[in-house]
KEPAFI-99624 format. One record per residue: x negated, y, z of N, C-alpha, C, O in turn. Coordinates in steps of 0.02 Angstrom, whole numbers, plus 50000, padded with zeros to 5 digits. Atoms other than C-alpha are relative to their C-alpha. Example, Ala and Ser with C-alpha at 12.3 -4.5 7.8 and 13.67 -1.06 7.14 Angstrom:
! KEPAFI-99624
499554994150000493854977550390499555006050000499035005950033 500424994149997493164994750357500395005550037500145011050045 
This chain:
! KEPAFI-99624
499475004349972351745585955773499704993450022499294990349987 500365005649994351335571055875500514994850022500954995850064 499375007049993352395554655879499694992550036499164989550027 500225006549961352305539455987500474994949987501014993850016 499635007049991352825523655928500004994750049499454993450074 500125002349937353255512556060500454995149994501064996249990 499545006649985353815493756067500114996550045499714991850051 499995001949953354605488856218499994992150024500284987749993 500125005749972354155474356321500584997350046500564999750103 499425001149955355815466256400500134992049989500034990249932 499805007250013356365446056421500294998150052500635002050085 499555001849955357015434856538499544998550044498974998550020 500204999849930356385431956723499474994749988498874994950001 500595005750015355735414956661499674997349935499554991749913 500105000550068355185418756504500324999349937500904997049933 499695003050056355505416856337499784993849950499234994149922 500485005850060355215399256217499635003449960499095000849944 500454996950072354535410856085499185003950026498725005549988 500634997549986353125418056205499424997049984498915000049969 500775003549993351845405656200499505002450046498935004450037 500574996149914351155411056387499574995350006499074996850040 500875000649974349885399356392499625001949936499155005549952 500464995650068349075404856212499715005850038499135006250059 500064993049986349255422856271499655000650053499205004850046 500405001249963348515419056426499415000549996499025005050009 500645004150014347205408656381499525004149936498915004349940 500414997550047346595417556227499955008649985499505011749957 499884993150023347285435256220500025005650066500195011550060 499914994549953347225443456385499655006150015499075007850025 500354992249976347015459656422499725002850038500065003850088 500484998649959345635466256503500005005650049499535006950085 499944992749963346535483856586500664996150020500764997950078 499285002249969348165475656628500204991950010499934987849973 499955006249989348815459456694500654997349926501224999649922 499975000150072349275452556510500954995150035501094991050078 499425005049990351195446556501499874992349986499334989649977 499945007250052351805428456436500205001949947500234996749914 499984997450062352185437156291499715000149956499385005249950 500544999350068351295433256127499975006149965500415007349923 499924991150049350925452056053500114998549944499704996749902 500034999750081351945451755906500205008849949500755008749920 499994993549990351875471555859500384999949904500164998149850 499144997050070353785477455718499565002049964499195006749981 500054995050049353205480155554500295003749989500175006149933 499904995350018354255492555572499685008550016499925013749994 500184993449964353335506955656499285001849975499045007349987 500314998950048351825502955533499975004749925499655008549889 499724996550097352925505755376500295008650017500245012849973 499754995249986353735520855471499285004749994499295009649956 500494995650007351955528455493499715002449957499455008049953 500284995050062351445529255333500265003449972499935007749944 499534993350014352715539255286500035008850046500315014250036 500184993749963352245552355404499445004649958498965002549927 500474993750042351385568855328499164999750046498924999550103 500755001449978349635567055336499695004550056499225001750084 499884995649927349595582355490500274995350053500384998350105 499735001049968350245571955576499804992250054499754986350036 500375002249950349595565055748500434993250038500834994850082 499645004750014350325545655756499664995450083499064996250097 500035005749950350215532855916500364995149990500964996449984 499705005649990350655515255910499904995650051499354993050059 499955002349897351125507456103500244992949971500454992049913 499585006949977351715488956143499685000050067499115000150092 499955000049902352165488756330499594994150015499244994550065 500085006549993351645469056304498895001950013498444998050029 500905000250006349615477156296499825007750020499245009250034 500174991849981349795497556334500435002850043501055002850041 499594996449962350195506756462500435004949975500255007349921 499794993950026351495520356441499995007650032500355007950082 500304994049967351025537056498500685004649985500845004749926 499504999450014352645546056513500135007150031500675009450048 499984993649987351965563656562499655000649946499575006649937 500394995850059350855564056388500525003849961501125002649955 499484994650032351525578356290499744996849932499214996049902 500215000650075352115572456135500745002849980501145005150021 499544997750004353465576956018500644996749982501214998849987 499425006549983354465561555994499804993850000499284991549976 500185007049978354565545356046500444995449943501014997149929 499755005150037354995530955925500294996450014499704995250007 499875006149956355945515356007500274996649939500474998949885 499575004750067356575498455913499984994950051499694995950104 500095004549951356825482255996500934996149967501414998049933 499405002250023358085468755988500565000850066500515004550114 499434998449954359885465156079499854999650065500085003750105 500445002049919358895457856245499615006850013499795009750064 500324995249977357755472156248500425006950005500095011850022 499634993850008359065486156237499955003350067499575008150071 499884997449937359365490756404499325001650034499375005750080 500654997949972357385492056453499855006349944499545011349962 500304995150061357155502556278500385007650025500135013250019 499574994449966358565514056363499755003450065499875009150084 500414998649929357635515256521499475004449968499445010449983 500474995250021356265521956429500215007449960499945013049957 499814995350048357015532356325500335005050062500195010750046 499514998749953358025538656466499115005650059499075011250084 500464998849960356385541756561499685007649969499675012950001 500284994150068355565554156396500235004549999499995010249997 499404991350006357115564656389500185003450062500615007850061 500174995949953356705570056570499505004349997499425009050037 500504995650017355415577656512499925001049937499434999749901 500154995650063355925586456367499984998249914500135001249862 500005004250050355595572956251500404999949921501015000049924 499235001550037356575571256093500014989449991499564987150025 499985005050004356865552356057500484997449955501084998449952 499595003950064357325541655907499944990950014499534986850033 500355010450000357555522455901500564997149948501164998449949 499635004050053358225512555763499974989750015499914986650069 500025007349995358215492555721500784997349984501275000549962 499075001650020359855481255704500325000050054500905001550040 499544998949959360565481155870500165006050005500785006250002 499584993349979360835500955904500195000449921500705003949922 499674998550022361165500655714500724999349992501125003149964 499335003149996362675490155745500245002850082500734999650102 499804997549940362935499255922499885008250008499735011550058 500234992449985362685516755888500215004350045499835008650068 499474994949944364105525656008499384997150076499065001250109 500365001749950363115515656142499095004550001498855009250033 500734997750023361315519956089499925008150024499615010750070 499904993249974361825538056077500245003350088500565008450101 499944998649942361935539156255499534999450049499514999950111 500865001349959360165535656292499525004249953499025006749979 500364996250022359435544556156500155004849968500625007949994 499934992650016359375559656041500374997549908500815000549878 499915001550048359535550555883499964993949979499604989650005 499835009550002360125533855801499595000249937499475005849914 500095001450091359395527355617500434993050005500434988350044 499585005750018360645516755536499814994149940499924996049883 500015001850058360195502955425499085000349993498715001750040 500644998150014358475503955355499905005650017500385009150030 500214993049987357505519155389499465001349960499175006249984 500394998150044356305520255252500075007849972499665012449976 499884994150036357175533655158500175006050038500055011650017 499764996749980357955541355292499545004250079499735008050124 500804999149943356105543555413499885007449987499845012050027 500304995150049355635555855280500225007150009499915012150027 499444995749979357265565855286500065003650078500235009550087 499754996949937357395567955478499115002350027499045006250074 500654995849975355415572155503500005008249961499785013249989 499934990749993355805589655398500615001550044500565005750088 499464996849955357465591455477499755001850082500055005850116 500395000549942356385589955634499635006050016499585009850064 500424993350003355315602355586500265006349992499945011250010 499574997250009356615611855539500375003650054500705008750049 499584999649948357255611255716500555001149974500735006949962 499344999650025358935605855647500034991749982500304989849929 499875008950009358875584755658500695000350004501085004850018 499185003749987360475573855653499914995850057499354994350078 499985004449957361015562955783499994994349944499454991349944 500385005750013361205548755657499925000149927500395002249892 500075001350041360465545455516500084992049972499784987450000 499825004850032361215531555392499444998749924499145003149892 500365000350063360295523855242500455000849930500844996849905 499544998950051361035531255102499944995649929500334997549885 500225006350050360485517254971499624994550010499394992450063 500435007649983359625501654937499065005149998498845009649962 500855000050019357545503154970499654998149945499674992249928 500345002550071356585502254818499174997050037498655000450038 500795003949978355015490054897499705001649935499215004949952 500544997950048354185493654735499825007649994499665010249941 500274992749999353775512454800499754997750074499455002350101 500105001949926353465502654985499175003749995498845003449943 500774997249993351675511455030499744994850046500164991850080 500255006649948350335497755138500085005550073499875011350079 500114999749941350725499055324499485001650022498965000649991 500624995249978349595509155439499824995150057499974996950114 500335003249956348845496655534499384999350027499184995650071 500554996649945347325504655574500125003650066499695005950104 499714995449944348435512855705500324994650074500544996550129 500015005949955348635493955795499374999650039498785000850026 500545002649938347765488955943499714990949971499714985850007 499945008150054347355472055802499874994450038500104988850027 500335006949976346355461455929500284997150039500054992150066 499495002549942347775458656039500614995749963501084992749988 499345003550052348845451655884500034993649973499434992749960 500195004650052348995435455787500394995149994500154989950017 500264999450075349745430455679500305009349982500335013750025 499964992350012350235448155581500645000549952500644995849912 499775002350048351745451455474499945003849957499595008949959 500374998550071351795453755294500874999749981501214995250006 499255000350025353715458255203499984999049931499775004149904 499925000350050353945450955031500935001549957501105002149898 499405000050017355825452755026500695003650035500665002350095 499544997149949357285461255104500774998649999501055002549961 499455001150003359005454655129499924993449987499444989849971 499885007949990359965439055141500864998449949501425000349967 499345002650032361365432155015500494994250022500954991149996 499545005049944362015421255148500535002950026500375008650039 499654994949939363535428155251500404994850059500984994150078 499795003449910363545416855416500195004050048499825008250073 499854996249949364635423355536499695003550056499795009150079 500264997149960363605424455651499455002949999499115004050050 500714994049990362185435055600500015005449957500365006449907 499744994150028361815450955567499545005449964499615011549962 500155002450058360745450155446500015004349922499605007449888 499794998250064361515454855299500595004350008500955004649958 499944994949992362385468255373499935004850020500345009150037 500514994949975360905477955415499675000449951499495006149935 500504999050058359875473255263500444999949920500205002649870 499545001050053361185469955130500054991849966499674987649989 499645005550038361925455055021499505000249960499324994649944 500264999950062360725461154887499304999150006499065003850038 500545001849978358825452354889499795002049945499835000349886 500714995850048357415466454847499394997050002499244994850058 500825001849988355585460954818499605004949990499695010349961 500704996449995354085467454837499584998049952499394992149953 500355004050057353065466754672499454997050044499224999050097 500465003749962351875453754710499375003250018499115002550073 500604998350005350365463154665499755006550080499245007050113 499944998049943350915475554806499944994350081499714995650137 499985004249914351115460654953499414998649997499134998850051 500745001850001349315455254883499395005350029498925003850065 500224995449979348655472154903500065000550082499594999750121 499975002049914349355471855088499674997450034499395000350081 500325007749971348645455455138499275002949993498895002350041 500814996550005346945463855087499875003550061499575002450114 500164992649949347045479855167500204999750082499995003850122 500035001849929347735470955342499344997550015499064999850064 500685002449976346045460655336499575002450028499275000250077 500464994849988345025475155336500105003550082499715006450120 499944998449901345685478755520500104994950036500074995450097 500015005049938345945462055582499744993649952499684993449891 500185008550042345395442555539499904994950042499564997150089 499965004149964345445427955624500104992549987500674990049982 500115005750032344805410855574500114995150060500004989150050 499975006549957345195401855751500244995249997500004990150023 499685004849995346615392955700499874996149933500244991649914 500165005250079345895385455525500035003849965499835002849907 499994994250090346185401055421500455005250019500655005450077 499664993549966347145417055433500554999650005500914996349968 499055003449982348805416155501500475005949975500165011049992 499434996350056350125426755404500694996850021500814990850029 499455001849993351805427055438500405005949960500265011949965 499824999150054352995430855297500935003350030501374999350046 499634995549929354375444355399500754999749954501235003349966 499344998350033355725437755238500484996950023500274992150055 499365002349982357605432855280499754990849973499864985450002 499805005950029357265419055171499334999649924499375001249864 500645000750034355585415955090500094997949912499805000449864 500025002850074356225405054933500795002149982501164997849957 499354997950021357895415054905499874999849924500314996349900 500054999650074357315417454709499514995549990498924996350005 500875003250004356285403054660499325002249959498735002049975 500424996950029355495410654529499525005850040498915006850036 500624994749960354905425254649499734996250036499154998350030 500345003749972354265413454750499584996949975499024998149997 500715002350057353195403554621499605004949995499035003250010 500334996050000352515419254598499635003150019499105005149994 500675000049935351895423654768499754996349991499324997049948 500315006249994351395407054797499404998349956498904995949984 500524997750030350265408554659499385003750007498805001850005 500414995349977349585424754703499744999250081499335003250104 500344998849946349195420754870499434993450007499034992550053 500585006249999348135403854820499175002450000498664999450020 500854997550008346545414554784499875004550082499315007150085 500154997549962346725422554967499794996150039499424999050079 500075003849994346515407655025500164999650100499834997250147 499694996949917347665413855205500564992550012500884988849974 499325006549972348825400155320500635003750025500585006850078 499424996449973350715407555333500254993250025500164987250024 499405003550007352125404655384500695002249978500595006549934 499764994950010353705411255360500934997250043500944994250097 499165000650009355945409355367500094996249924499934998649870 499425003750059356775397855239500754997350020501064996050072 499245004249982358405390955213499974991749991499394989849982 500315007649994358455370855211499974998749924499544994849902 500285002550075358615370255019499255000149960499174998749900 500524999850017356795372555010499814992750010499344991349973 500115008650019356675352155033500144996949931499814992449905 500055002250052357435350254879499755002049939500085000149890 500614999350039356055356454770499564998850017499245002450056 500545003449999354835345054763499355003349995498845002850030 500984996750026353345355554671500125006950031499695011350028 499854991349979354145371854750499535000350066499155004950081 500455001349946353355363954909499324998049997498904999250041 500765001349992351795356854849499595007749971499015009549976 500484991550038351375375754758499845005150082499395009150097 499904995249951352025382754935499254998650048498965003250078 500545003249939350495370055044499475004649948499175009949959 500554996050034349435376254927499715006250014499135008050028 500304991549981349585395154949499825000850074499635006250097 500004998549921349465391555139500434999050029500315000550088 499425001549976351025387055184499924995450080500034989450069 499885006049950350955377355361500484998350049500464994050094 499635001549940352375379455448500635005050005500545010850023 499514996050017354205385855417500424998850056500354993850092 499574996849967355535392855516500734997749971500855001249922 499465001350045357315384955454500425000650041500295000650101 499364997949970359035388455496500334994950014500864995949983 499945009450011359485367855531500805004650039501365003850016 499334997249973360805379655655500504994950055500664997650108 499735003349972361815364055725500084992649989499984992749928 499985004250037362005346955689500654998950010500824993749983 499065001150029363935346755691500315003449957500565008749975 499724997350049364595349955511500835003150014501165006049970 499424995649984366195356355597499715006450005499815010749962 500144995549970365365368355688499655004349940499855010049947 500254998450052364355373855522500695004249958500835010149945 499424998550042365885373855427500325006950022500525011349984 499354995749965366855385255548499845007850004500215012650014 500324991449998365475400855536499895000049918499645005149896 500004998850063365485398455357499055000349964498795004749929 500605001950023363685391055321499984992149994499464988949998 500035008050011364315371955292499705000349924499404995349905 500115002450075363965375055099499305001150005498985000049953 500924999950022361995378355137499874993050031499554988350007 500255004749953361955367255275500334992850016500754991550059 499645007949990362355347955257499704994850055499214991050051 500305003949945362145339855414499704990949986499284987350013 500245005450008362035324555341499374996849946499304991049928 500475000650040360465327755224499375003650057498795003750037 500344999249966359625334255367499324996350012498784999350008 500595004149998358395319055398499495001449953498915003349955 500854999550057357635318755236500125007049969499835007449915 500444994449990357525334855225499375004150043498985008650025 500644999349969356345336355361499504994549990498954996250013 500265003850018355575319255297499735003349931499195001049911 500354998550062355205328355135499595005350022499135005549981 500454995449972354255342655228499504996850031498894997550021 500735003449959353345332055344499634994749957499164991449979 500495004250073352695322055179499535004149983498935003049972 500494994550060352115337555100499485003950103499375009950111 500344995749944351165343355282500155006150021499715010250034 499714993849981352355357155331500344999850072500804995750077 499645003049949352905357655509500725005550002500865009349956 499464996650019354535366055551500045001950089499754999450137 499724998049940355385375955697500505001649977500555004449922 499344996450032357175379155693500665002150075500714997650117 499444995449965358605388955808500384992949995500254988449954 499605006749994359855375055858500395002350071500235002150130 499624995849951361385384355929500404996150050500444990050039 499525004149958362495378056064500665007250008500585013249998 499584996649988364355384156112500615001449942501125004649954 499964997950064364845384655928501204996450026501504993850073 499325001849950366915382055931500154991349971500664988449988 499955005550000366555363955855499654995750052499864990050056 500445001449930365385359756008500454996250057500934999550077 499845002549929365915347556162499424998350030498894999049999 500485002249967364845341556280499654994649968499064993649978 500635003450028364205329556184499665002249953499284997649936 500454997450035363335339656064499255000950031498805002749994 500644998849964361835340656193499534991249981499034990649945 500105005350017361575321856187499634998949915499084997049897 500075003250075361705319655992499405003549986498915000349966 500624995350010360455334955976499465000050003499035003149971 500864999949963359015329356078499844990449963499284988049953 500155004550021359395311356006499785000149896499424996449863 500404998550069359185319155812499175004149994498805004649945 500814997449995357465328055872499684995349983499364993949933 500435005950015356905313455919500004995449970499464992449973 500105001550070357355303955773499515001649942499054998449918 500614995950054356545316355645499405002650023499035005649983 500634994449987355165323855739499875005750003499315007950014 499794992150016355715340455719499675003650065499835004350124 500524997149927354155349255803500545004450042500965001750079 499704992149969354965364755872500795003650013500965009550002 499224996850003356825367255902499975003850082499815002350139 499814995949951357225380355996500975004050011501275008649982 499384999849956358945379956103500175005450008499735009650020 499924994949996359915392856110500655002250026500915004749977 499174997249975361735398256202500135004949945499745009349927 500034996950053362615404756059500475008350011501045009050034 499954992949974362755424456075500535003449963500475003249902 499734995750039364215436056030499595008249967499765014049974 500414993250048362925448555920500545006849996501095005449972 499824993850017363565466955914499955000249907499474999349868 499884999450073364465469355735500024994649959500014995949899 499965004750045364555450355674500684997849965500935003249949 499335001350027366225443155597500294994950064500864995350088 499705003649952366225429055731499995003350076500295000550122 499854997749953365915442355869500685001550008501015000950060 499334994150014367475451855801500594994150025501054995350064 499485006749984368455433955816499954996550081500444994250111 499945000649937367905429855980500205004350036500505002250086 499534994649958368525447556051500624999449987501035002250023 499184999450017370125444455975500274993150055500734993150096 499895004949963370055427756051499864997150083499914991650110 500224999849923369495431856233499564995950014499534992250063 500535007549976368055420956216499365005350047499055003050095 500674998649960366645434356280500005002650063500395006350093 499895000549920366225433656437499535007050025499555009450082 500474991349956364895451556455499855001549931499914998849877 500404996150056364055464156363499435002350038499195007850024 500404998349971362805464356481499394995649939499414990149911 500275003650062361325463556361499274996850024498904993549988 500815006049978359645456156486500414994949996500064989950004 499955009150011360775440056463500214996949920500594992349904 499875002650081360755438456267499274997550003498925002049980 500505001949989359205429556297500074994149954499744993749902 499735005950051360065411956225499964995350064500054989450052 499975004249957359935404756399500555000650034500724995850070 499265000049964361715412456466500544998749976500615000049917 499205002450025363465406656444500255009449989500465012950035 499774993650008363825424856351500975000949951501345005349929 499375001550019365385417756291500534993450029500224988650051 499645005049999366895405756322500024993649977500564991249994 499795005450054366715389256209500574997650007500934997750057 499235002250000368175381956158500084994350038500574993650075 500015008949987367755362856202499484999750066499464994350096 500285001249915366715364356368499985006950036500115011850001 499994994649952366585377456512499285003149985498785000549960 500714995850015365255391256506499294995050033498804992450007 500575004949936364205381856670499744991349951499204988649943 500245005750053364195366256553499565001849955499014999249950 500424998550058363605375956402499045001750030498545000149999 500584997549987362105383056500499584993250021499024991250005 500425006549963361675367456594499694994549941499124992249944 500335003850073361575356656404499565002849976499154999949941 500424997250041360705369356354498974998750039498414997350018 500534999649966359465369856483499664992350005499044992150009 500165006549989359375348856497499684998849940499244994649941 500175003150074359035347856300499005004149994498475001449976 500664998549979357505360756339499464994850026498954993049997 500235006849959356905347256453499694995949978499094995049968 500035006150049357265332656369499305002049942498774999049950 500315001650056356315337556203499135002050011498665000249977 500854997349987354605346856291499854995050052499414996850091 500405000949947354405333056411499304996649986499064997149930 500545000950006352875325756434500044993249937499844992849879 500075003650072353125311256336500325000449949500014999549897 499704997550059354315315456224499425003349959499275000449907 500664996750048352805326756149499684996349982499784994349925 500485005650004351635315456155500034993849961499554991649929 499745002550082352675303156039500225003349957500405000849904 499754995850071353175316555937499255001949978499145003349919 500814999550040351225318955910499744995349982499314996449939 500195004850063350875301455850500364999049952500104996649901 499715001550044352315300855757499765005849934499665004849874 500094994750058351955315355656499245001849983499065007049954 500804998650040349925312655625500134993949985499744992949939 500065004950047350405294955575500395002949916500245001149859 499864999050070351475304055448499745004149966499945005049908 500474995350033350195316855411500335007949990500085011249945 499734994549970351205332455461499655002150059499795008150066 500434996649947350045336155619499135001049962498695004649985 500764998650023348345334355497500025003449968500435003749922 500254994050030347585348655449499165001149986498924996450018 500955000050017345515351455404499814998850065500055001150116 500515006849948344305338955513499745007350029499585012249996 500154994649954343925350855656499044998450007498854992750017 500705001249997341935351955660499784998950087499845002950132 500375001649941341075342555808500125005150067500445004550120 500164996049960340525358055878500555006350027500505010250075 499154994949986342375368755876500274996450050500594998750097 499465003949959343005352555949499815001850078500235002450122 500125001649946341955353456091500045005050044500185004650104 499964993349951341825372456135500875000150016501085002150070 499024999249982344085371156123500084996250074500214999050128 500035004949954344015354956230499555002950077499715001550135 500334996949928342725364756357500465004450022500775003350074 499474995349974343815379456367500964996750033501324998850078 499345001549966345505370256395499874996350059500324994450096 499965003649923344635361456543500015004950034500485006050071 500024994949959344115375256613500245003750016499975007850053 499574995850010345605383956595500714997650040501225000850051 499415005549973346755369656679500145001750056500665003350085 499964997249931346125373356826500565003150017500975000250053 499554995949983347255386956837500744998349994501165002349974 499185002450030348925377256819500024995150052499594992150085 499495006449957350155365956913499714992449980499434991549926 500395006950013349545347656912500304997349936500014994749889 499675001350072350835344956784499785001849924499544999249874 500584994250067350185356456658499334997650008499074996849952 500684999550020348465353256691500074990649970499674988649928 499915007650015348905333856661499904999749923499464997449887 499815000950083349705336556485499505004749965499455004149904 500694997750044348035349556446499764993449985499734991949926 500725001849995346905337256473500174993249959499714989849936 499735006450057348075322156366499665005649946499115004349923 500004995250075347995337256222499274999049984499104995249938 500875002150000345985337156240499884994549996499384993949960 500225007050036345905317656225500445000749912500234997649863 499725000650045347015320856089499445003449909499435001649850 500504995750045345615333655994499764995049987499834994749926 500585001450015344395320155991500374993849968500264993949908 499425007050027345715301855947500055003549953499625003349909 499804995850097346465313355798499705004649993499975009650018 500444994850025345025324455733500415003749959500235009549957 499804996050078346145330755578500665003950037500905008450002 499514995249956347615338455722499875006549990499315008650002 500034993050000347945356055689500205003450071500765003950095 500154997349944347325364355846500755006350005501045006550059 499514996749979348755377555827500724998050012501135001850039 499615005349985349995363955832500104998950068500585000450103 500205003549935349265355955983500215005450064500455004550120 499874995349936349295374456061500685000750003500845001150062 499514997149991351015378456030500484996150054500904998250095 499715005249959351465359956100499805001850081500175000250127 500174998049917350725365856270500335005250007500735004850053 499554992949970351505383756275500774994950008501174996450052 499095001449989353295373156261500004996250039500534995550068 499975007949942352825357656375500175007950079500665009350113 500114995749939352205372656509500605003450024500705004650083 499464995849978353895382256490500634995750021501054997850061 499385004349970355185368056514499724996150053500124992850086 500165001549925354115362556657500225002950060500285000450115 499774994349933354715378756756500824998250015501044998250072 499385001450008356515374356711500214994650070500134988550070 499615006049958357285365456858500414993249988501014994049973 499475006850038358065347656811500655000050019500915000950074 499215000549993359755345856777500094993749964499654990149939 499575005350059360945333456686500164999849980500655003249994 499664999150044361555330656544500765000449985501064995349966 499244997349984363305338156550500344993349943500174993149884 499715006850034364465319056491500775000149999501164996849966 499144998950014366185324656520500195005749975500045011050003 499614994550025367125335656415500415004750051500855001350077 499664994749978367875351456508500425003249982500245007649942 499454993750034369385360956467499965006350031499915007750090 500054995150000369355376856428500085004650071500575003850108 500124998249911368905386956599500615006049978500585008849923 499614995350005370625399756641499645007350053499945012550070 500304992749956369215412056755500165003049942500325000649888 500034995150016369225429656714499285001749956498774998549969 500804998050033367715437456597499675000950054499935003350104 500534996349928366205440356719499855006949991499585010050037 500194994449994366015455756660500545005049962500845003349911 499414996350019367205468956625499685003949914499095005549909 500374997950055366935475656434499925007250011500385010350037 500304993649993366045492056436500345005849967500255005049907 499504995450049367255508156364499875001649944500265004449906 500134998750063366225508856229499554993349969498934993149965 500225006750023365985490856159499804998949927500165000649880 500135000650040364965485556038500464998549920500134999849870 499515001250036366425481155913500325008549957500495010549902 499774991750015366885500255918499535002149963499655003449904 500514996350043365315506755863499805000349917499355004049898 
């Protein structure tokens, strides 16, 4: 039996913030194909799925983002996963396979929360996790006698989790890699979906198992460019149990690897929880900050994590301890007016808050606040290439869709422009949140050669703010070079953005029609 896992490559016209196209570019391109803007980040899920395959058994692992897809090789099923944006390309493919004979499975959380849809592109759904249920449908397979869908009939026991087959990665095209210590989220924010794909109930992974992992990935990949090995930690919520967390954190001090991972913001208020976390490698978390209007918090039912007004020094207590942060920062929310764009880009730049990434806030297939906005005629499509976070995919209550997109798009702007960065990079190596280990002479100089030589190839704009970043290597020696890069992939992408303005008058509610008619079989149904 031979199986092709296959992770499709799909985004928006002008990218996505999360690519990092000049990184990928500049450091990772592919030598048989013209390399996307896409940073290769290749689903632990189609790793963990493989090792569960019977040792007969003849395994491929694809990403469109680095492999071609060959779509006359005879195989005997095709794998697919992908999120809500990629659906409709994953369907194309899938769609393509079962012309020829194909059988085809694809799981993940959007078709699990859209299955009636899904099933109309492929042969078979997995609902929920698929650990237990991989196992099950490869004899039924063999069997010639599969299901269309398979559901997870219990919780996963991670302490039977086997190490991912990542000898079956294309590794040199990857980086960072992920690593799962935990599964599920005891949060229930309306709007995600989350914790009704993974459950309410948070499993771990005995430690000694995630340590073992972290090993046995080395042995196929490693990569000391950015100061040490980069790890990224694939949990809902990294310090959900503190105690399990002390625990890793511990165990990963003798590996002596740089993660990062997902937290919730109460990880500021443990003081030594954070200095144990720098320790194990910690450089750079992912937080749910979500909005800064405690209405708007309140109203999806995450005001009790999230206190807008402890916000500051909570990122003041991270950027003490040398942790930088990126965080989702929704727009559209039904406490939102037009001035939420303003206040937003004026609390960035207050705190320093490296990395916020803007987002039009999406009616998700299967959330609680989707279910309330269909009741309430707020969504405007189900067309899914525009769940990107750059389209007005809903109504807001307090400004017009064309507003929502345009704040959204001005606050992009605003926070990557050229100087804006550029004081957000002294501000944050005077506070010792951008220093990381004294870059040696001779690193500085081969980086600094390569980003000249590399400028070339860019708009005068871009090559401008390289070549500040390169005075910047040599003025602050102790700058963490992967910092510096990520600050160029975001300057480069809100450069493409056309200028707009900051939307200043409130709008009442627009009486157009939806733009798109809802589909007969809408995600809500499924």
């Amino acid at each position: 039996m031979k199986i092709k896992f296959i992770l499709p490559y799909s985004g928006d016209p002008r990218g996505l913030l999360t690519n990092y196209g000049f990184t990928t570019r500049t450091f990772f391109a592919h030598p048989k194909k013209k390399v996307s803007d896409r940073m290769p980040f290749m689903s632990l899920a189609f790793p963990i799925l493989a090792s569960l395959c019977p040792p007969d058994t003849e395994m491929e692992i694809l990403d469109e983002a680095v492999d071609e897809i060959d779509f006359d090789d005879r195989v005997d099923i095709v794998a697919l996963t992908g999120m809500t944006y990629m659906a409709p390309h994953a369907y194309r493919l899938a769609d393509e396979f079962r012309k020829r004979g194909v059988y085809v499975v694809m799981g993940g959380v959007h078709v699990s929360l859209a299955v009636e849809e899904a099933l109309q592109h492929v042969d078979c759904v997995f609902v929920g996790e698929a650990d237990n249920t991989w196992v099950q449908f490869l004899e039924d397979f063999r069997k010639k006698k599969p299901q269309r869908v398979y559901r997870d009939s219990g919780i996963v026991d991670l302490a039977q989790a086997r190490l991912p087959r990542w000898d079956l990665v294309r590794n040199k095209y990857y980086m960072p890699y992920f690593v799962q210590a935990s599964r599920g989220c005891c949060f229930n924010c309306d709007f995600c979906q989350i914790h009704l794909t993974f459950g309410k109930k948070i499993r771990y992974k005995p430690t000694e198992l995630v340590v073992e992992e972290i090993r046995q990935l080395y042995k196929h990949y490693t990569m000391e460019f950015w100061g040490g090995n980069p790890m990224v930690f694939a949990d809902d919520n990294i310090i959900a149990s503190i105690p399990e967390a002390e625990k890793l954190f511990r165990a990963l001090i003798p590996l002596k690897i740089m993660w990062c991972s997902l937290s919730s913001v109460n990880v500021a208020r443990h003081d030594k929880l954070m200095d144990l976390m720098v320790e194990s490698g910690c450089d750079h978390l992912f937080i749910g900050f979500e909005s800064i209007s405690q209405e708007s918090m309140d109203l999806v039912n995450k005001g009790h994590v999230n206190q807008v007004s402890q916000y500051k020094g909570y990122l003041e207590a991270l950027h003490r301890k040398g942790i930088n942060v990126s965080s989702l920062m929704m727009y559209g929310l039904d406490g939102d007016d037009v001035s939420i764009f303003q206040k937003t880009v004026d609390f960035v730049r207050e705190t320093d808050l490296e990395f916020p990434l803007f987002h039009t806030l999406l009616p998700l297939p299967g959330t609680v606040l989707t279910k309330r906005q269909e009741e309430q005629g707020q969504v405007l499509t189900y067309d899914w290439t525009k769940y990107t976070g750059y389209y007005a995919c809903i109504r807001p209550k307090k400004m017009t869709p064309e507003a929502l997109e345009q704040g959204n798009d001005w606050s992009t702007k605003e926070v990557y422009s050229e100087e804006a960065i550029l004081d957000k990079i002294d501000h944050l190596y005077e506070k010792g949140a951008l220093r990381g280990k004294k870059i040696f002479f001779w690193n500085r100089l081969l980086m600094s050669l390569w980003l000249l030589v590399v400028m070339f190839a860019h708009p005068r704009g871009v090559a401008r703010f390289i070549r500040k970043i390169v005075w910047t290597l040599w003025a602050k020696p102790y700058s963490k070079i992967s910092m510096l890069l990520l600050f160029i992939d975001h300057f480069e992408f809100s450069s493409k953005i056309p200028a707009v303005e900051c939307p200043t008058e409130s709008a009442e509610r627009s009486s157009a029609p939806a733009s798109e008619t809802m589909p007969a079989s809408t995600p809500s149904a499924a």
